[in-house]
C-alpha positions as CSV (number, residue, x, y, z in Angstrom):
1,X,101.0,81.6,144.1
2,X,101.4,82.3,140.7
3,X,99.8,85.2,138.9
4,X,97.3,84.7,136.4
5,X,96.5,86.7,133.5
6,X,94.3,89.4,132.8
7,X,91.5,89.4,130.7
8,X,92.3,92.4,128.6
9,X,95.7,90.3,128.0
10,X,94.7,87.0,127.4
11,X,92.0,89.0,124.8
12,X,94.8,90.6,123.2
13,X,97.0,87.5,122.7
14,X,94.0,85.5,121.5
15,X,93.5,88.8,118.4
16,X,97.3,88.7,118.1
17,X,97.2,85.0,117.5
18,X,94.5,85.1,115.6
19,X,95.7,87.9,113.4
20,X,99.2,86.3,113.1
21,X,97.3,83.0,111.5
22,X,94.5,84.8,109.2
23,X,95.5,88.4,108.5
24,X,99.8,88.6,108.7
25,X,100.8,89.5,105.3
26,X,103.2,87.7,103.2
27,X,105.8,90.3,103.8
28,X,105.5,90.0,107.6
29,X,106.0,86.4,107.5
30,X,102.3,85.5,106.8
31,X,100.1,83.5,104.2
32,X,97.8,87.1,103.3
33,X,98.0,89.2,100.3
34,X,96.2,92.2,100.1
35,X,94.8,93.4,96.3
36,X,93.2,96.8,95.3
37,X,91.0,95.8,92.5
38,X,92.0,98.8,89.4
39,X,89.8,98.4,86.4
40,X,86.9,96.2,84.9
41,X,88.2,92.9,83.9
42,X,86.4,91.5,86.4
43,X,83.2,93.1,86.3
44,X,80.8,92.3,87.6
45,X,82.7,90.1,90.4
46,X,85.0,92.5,91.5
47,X,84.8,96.6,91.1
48,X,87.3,99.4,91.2
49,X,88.6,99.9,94.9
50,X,87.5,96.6,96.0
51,X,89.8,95.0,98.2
52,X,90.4,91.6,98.0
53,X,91.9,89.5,100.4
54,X,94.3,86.5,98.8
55,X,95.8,83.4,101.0
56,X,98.5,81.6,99.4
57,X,98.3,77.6,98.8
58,X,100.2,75.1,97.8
59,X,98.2,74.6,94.1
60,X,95.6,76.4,92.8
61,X,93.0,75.1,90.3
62,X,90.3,75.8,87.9
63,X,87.7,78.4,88.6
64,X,89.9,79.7,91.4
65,X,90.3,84.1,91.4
66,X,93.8,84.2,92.1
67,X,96.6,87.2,91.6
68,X,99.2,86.9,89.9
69,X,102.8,88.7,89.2
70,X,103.4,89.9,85.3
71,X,105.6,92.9,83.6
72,X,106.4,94.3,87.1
73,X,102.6,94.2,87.7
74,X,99.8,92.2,89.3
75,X,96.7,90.6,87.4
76,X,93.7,89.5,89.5
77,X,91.9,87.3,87.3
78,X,89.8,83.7,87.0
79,X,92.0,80.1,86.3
80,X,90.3,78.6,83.2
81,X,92.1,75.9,82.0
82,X,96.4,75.0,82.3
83,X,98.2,73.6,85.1
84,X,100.3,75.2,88.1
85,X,103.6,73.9,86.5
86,X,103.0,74.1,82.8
87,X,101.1,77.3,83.5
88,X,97.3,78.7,84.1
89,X,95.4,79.7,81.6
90,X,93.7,82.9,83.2
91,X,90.8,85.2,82.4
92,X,88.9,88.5,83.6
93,X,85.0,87.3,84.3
94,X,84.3,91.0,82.6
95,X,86.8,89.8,79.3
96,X,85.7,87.9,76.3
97,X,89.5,86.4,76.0
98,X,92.1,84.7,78.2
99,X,95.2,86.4,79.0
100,X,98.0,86.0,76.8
101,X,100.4,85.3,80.3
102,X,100.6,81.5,81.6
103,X,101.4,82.4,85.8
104,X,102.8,78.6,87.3
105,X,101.9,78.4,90.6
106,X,105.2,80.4,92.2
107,X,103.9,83.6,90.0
108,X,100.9,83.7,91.5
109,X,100.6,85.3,95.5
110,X,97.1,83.6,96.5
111,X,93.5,82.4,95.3
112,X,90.5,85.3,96.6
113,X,89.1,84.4,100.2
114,X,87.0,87.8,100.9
115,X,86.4,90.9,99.6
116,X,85.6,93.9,101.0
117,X,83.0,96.1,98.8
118,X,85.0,99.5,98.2
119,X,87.2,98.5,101.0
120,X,90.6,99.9,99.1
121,X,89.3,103.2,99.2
122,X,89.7,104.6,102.7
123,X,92.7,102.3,103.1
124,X,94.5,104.7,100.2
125,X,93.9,107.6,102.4
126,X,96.0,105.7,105.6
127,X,98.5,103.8,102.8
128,X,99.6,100.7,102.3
129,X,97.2,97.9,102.7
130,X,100.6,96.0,104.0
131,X,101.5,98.8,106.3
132,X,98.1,99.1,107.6
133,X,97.6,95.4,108.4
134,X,101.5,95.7,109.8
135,X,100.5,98.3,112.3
136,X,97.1,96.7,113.2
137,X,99.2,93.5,114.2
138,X,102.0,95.8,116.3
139,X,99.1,97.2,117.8
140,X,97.5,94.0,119.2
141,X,101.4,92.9,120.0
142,X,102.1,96.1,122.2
143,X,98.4,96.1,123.8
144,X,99.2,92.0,124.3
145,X,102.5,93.1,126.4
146,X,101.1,95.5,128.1
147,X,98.2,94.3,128.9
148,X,95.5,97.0,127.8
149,X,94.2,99.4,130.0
150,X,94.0,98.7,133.7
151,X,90.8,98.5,135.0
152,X,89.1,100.7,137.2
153,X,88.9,99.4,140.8
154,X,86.3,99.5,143.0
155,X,86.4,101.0,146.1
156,X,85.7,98.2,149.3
157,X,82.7,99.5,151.2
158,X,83.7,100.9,154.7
């Protein structure tokens, strides 16, 4: 007969899967990008130590909050106008002017899908937002091969 699956296991490969489709970040091989918001551009959207969680697509478009590479740097700011080939036209909701870069769509890493209020802050104290979202994935992985904790047994009545 064969031998099903534990609980705890099939759990653990459902967060791994889950994890590996929503959360993996780009340099693992996944669609996610993880930003630590620095500055007031943005304000009032976004604050200092916000983290803000970015998925890549294939185009962005207007009104999207997307992040973007320039001068060995990233820019989180709002598309206003342009075009993903020619280039965006991008501002900071807290800035009364657009940026003087124009990002096409392979400069930028992904459009905002959440943020986390202050969530940057404790994740500076464990490192890398990457790193952290790397180890939270092995995690799941090794608990998924393993198959979590054994469960205690009950003892049959004698």
């Amino acid at each position: 007969m064969p031998r099903l699956l534990r609980p705890s296991t099939v759990v653990a490969l459902l967060l791994l899967v889950a994890w590996a489709l929503a959360l993996a970040p780009t340099s693992l091989g996944g669609a996610t990008t993880y930003v630590r918001v620095s500055g007031h551009s943005m304000d009032p959207t976004y604050a200092t130590d916000d983290l803000i969680v970015l998925r890549t697509q294939r185009t962005y478009r207007i009104g999207d909050v997307v992040t973007y590479r320039v001068d060995g740097g990233r820019v989180i700011h709002r598309i206003v106008g342009g075009d993903g080939r020619r280039g965006w036209v991008t501002q900071g909701d807290g800035n009364p002017e657009v940026d003087q870069w124009r990002p096409t769509d392979d400069d930028v890493l992904g459009a905002a899908r959440l943020r986390v209020p202050g969530g940057a802050r404790p994740l500076a104290r464990l490192g890398d937002p990457v790193l952290v979202g790397g180890a939270a994935g092995l995690a799941v992985g090794l608990a998924a091969l393993g198959g979590g904790a054994a469960a205690p047994r009950r003892r049959r009545p004698v």
